[in-house]
C-alpha positions as protocol buffer text, in pm:
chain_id: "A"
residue {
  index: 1
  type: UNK
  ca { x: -3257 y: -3599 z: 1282 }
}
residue {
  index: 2
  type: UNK
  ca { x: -3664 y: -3650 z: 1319 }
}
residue {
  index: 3
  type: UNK
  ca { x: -3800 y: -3929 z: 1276 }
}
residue {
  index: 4
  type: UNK
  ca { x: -4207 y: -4032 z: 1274 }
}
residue {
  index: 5
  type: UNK
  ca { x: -4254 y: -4411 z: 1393 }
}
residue {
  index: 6
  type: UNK
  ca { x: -4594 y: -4538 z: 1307 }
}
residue {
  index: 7
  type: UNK
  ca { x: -4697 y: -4899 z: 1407 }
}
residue {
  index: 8
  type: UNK
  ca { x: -5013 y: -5040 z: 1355 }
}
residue {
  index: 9
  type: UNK
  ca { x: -5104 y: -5288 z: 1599 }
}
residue {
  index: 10
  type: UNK
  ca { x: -5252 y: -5672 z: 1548 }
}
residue {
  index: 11
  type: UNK
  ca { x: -5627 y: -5729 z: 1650 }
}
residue {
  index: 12
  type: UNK
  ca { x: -5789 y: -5879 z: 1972 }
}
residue {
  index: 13
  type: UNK
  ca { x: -5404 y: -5763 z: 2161 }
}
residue {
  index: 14
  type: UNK
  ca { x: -5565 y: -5593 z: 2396 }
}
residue {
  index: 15
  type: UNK
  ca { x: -5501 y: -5804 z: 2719 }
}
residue {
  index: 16
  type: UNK
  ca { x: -5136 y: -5848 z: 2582 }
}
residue {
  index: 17
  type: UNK
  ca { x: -5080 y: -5471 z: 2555 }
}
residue {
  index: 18
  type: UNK
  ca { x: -5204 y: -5429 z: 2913 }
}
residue {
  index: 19
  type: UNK
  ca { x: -5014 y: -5674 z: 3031 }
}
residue {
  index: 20
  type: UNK
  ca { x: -4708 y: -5524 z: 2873 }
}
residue {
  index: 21
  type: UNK
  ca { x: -4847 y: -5150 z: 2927 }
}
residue {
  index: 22
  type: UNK
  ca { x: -4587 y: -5105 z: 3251 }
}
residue {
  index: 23
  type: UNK
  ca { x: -4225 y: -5220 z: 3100 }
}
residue {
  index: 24
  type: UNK
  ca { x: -4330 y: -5022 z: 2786 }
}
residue {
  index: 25
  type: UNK
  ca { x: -4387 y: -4692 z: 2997 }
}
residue {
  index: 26
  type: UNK
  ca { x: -4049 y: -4771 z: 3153 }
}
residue {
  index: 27
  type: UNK
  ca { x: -3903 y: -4777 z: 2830 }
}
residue {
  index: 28
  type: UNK
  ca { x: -4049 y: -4457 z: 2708 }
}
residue {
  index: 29
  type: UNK
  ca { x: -3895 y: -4300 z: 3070 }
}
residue {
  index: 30
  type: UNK
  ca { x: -3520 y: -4381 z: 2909 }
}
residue {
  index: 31
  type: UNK
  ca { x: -3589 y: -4160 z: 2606 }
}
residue {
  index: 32
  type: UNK
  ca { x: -3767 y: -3843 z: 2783 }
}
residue {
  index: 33
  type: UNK
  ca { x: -3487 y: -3643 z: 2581 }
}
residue {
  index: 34
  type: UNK
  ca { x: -3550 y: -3804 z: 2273 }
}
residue {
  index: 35
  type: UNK
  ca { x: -3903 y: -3762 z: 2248 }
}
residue {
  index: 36
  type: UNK
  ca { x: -4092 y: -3477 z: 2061 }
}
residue {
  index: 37
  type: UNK
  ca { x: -4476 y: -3655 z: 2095 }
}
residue {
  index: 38
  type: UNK
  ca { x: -4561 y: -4041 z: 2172 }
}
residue {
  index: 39
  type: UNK
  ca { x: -4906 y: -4161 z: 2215 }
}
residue {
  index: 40
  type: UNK
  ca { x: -5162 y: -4440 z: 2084 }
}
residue {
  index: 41
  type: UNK
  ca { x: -5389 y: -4420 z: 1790 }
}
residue {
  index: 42
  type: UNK
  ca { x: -5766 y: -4554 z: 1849 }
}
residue {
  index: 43
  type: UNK
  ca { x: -6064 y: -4552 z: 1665 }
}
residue {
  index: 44
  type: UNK
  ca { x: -6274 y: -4301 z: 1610 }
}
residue {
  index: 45
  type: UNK
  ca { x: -6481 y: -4390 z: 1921 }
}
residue {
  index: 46
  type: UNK
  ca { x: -6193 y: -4386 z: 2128 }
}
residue {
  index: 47
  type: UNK
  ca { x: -6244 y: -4723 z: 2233 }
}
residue {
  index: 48
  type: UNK
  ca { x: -5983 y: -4951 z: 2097 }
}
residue {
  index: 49
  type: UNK
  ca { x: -5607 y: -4906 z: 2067 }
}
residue {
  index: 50
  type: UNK
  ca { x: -5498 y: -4975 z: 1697 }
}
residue {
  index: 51
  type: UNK
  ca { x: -5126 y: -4853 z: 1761 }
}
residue {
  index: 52
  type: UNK
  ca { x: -4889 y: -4584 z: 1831 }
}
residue {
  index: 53
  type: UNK
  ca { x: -4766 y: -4277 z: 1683 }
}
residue {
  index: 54
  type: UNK
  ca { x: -4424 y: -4126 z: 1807 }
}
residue {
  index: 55
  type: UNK
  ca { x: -4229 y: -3811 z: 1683 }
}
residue {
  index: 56
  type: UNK
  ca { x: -3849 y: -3878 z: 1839 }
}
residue {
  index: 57
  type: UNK
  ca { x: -3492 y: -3773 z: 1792 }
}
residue {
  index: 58
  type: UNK
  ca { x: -3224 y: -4003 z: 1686 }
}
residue {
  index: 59
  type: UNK
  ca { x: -2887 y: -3979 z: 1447 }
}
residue {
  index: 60
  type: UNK
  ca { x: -3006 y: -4202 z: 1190 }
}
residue {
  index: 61
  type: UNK
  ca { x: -3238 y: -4441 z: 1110 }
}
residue {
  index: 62
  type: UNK
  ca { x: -3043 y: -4719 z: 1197 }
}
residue {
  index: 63
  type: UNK
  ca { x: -3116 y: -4573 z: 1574 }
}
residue {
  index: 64
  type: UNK
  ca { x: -3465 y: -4531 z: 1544 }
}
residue {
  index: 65
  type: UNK
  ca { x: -3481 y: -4874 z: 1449 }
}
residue {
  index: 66
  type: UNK
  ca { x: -3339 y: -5056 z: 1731 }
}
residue {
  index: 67
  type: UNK
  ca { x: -3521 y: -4808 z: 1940 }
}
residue {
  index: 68
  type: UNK
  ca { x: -3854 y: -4908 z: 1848 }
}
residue {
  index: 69
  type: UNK
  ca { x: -3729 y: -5303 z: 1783 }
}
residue {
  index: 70
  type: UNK
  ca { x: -3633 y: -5283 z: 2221 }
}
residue {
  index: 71
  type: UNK
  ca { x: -3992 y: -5154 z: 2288 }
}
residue {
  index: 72
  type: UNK
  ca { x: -4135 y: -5396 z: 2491 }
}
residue {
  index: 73
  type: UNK
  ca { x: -4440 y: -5353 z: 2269 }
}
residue {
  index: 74
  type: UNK
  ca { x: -4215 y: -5474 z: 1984 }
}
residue {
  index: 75
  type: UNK
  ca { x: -4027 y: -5726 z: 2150 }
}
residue {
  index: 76
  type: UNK
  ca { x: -4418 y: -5886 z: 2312 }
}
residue {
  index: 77
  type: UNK
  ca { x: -4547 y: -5884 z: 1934 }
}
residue {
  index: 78
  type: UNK
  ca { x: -4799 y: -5646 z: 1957 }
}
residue {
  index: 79
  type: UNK
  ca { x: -4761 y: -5482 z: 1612 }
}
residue {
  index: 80
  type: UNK
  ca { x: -4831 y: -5623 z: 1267 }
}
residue {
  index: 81
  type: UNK
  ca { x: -4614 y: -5288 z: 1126 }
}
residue {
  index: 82
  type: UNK
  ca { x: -4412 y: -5052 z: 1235 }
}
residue {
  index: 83
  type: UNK
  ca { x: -4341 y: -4755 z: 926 }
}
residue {
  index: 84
  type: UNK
  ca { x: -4013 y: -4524 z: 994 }
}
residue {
  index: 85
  type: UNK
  ca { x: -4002 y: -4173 z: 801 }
}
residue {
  index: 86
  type: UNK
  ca { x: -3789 y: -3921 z: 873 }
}
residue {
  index: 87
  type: UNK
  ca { x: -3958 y: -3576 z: 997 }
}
residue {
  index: 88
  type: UNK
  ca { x: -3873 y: -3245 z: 978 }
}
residue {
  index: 89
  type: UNK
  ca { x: -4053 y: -3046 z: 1260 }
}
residue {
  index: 90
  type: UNK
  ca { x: -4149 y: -2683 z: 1158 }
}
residue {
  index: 91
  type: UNK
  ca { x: -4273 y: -2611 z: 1543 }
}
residue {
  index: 92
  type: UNK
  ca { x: -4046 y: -2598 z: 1833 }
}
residue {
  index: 93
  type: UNK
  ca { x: -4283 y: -2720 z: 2035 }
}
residue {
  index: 94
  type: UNK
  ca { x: -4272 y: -3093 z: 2216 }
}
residue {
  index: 95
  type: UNK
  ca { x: -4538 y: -3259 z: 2384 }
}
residue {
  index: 96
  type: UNK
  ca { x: -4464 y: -3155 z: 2758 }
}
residue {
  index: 97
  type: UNK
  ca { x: -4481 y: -2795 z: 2633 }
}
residue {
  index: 98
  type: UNK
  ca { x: -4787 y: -2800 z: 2474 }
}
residue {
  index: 99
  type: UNK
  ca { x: -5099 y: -2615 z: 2628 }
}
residue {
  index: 100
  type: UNK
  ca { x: -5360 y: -2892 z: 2701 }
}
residue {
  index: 101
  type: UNK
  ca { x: -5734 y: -2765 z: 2582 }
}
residue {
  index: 102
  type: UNK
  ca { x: -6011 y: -2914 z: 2808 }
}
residue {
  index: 103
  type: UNK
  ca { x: -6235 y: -3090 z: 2575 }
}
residue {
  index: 104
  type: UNK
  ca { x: -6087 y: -3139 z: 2272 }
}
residue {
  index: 105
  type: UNK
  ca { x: -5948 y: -3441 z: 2085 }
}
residue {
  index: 106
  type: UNK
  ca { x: -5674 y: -3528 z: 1882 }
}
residue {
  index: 107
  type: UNK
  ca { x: -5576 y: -3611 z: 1545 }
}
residue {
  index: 108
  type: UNK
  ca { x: -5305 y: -3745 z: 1303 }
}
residue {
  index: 109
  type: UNK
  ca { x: -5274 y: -3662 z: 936 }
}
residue {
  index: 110
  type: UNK
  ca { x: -5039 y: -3858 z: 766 }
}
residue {
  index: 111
  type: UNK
  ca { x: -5007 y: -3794 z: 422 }
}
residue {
  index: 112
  type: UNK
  ca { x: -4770 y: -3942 z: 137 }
}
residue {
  index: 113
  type: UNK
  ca { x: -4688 y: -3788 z: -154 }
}
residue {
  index: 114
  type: UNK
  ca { x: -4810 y: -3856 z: -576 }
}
residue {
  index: 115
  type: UNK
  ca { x: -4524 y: -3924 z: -841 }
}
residue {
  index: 116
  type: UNK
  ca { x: -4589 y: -3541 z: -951 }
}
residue {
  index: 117
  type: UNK
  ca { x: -4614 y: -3382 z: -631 }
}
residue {
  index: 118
  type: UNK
  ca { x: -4326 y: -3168 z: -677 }
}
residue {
  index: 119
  type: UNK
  ca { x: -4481 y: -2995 z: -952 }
}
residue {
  index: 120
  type: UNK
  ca { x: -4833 y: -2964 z: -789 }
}
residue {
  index: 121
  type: UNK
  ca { x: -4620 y: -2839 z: -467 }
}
residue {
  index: 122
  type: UNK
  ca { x: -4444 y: -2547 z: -614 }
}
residue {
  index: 123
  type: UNK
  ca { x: -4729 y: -2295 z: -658 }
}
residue {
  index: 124
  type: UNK
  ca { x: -4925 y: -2411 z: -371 }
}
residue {
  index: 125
  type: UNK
  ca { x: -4613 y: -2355 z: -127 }
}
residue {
  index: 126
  type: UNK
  ca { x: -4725 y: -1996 z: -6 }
}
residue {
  index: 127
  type: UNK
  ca { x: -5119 y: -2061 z: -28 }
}
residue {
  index: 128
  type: UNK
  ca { x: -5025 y: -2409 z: 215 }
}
residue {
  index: 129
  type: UNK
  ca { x: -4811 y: -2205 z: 456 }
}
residue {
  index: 130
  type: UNK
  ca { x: -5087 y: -1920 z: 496 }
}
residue {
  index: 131
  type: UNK
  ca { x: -5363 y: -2167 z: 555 }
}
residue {
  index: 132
  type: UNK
  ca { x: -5114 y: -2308 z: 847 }
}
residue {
  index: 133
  type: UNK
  ca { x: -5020 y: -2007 z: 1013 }
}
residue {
  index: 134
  type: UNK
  ca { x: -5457 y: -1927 z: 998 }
}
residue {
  index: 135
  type: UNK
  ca { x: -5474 y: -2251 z: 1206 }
}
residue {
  index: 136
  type: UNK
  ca { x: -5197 y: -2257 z: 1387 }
}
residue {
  index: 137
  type: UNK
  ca { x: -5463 y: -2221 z: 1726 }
}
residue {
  index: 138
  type: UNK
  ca { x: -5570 y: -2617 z: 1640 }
}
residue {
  index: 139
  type: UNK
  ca { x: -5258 y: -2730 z: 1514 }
}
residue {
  index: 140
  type: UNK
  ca { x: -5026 y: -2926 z: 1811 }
}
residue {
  index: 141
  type: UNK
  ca { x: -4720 y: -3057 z: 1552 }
}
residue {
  index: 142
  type: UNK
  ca { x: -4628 y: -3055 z: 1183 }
}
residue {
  index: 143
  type: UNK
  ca { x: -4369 y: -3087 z: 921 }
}
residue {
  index: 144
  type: UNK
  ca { x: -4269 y: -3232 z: 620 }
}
residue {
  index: 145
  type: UNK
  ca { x: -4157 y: -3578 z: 585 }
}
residue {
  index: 146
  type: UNK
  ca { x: -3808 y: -3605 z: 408 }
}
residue {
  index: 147
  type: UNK
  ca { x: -3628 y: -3922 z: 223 }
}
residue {
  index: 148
  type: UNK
  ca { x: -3358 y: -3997 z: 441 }
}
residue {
  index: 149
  type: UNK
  ca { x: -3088 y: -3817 z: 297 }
}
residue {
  index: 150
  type: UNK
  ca { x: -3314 y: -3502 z: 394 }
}
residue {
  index: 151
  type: UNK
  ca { x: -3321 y: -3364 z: 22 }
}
residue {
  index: 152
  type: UNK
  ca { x: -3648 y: -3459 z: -87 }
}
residue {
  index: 153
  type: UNK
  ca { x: -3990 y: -3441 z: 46 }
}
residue {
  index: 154
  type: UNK
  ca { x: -4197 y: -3703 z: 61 }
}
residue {
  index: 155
  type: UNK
  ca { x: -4529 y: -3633 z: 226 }
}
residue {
  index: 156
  type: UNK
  ca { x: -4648 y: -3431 z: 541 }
}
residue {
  index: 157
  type: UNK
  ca { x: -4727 y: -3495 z: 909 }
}
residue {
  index: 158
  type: UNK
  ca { x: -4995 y: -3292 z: 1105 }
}
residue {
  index: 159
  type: UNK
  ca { x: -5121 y: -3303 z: 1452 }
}
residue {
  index: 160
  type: UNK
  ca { x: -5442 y: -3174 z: 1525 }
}
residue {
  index: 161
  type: UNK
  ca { x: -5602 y: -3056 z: 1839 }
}
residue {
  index: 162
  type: UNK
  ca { x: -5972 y: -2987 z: 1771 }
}
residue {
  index: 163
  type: UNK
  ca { x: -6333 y: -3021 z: 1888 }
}
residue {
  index: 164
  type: UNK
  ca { x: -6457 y: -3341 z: 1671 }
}
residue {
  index: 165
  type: UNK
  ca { x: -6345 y: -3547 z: 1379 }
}
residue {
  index: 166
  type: UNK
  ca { x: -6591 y: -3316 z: 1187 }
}
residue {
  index: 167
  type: UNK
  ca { x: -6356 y: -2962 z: 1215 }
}
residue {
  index: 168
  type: UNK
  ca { x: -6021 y: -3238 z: 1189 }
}
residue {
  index: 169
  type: UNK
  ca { x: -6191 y: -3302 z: 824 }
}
residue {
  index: 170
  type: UNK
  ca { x: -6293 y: -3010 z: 705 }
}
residue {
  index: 171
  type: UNK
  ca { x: -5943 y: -2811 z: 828 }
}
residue {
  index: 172
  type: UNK
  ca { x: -5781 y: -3116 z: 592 }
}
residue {
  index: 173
  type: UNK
  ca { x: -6070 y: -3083 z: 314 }
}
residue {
  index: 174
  type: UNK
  ca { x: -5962 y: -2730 z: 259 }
}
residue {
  index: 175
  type: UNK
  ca { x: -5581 y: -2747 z: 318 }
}
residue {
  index: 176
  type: UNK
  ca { x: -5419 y: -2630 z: -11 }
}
residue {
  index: 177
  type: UNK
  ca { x: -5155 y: -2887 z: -72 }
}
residue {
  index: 178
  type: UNK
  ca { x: -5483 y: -3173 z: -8 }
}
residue {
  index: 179
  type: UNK
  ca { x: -5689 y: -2990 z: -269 }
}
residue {
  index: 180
  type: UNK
  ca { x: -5403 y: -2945 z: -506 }
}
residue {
  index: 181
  type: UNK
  ca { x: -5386 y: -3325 z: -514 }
}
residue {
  index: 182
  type: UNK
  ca { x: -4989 y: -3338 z: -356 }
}
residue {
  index: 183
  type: UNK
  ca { x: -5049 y: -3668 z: -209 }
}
residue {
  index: 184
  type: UNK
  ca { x: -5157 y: -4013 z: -279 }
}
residue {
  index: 185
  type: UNK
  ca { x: -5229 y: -4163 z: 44 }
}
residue {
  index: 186
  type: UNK
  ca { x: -5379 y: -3975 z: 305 }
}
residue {
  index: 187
  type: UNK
  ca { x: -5520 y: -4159 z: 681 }
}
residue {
  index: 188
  type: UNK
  ca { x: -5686 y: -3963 z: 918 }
}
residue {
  index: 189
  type: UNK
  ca { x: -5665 y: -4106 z: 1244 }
}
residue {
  index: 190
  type: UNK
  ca { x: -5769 y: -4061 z: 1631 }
}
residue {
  index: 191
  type: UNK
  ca { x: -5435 y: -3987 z: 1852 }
}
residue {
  index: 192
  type: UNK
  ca { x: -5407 y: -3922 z: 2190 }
}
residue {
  index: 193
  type: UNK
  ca { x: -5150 y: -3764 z: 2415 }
}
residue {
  index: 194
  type: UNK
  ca { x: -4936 y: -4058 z: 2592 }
}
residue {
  index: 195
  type: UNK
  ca { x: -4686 y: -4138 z: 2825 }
}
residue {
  index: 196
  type: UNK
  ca { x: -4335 y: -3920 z: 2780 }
}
């Protein structure tokens, strides 16, 4: 199983996370296997950490849990929450694999489905996956996200690799599923490629 870990970190940390920074890259180093994508999230300035997005493989949730509760980011109190969804990756592609663009800059979409998104889905499905594969040059990781018996889907995950926040938000402003109104909470945040 996939699984997206999300934690949003407390303010004014910074020296803390520094000072933790080394034992928490050792930690990543014991799940090199594991690990589809792991990096921070910053503002859009790309000044300030506000937390960390992973993509990793574990059996259950219960395993992705303790996983993220050992990180010495965890364990120092860095974060004010940590969110757990299980992914389902549609590219076979992990982070050491992918082809690094010089000058471009990354981005997260994670989006969370309405009550009637199953309905809205439906006759968007094909429009959605065309609109993908006629992006798939900016597009680093994606996937649904799943309940965790795996049955239902709850919202998507896309990674963006693009030249400004401008083209991240106008890609999402004309993705099908967005203008079909799927979800119900969208964020659109700043991600970087980290330590794997």
């Amino acid at each position: 199983m996939h699984w997206l870990i999300k934690c949003r970190a407390k303010t004014d940390i910074d020296a803390l996370r520094e000072a933790t920074l080394p034992a928490h890259r050792n930690f990543l180093d014991g799940y090199a296997k594991e690990t589809w994508y792991s990096g921070p999230l910053f503002t859009d300035d790309n000044k300030n950490a506000i937390g960390s997005l992973r993509l990793i493989e574990f059996l259950n949730r219960a395993a992705a849990t303790a996983y993220i509760n050992a990180d010495p980011y965890t364990r120092a109190n860095i974060f004010e929450a940590i969110n757990i969804e299980r992914w389902k990756p549609a590219l076979d592609v992990r982070q050491r694999d992918y082809p690094r663009k010089p000058g471009t800059m990354q981005f997260v979409i994670h989006a969370l489905d309405s009550a009637d998104s199953n309905t809205r889905r439906a006759p968007l499905r094909e429009a959605h996956l065309a609109y993908l594969n006629q992006h798939c040059g900016i597009t680093i990781a994606r996937g649904p996200l799943l309940d965790d018996s795996g049955e239902r889907t709850i919202g998507s995950l896309l990674m963006l690799d693009v030249a400004s926040k401008a083209e991240a938000e106008t890609f999402w402003a004309h993705e099908p599923f967005n203008r079909g109104g799927v979800f119900d909470t969208v964020t659109l945040e700043r991600w970087r490629f980290g330590h794997v």
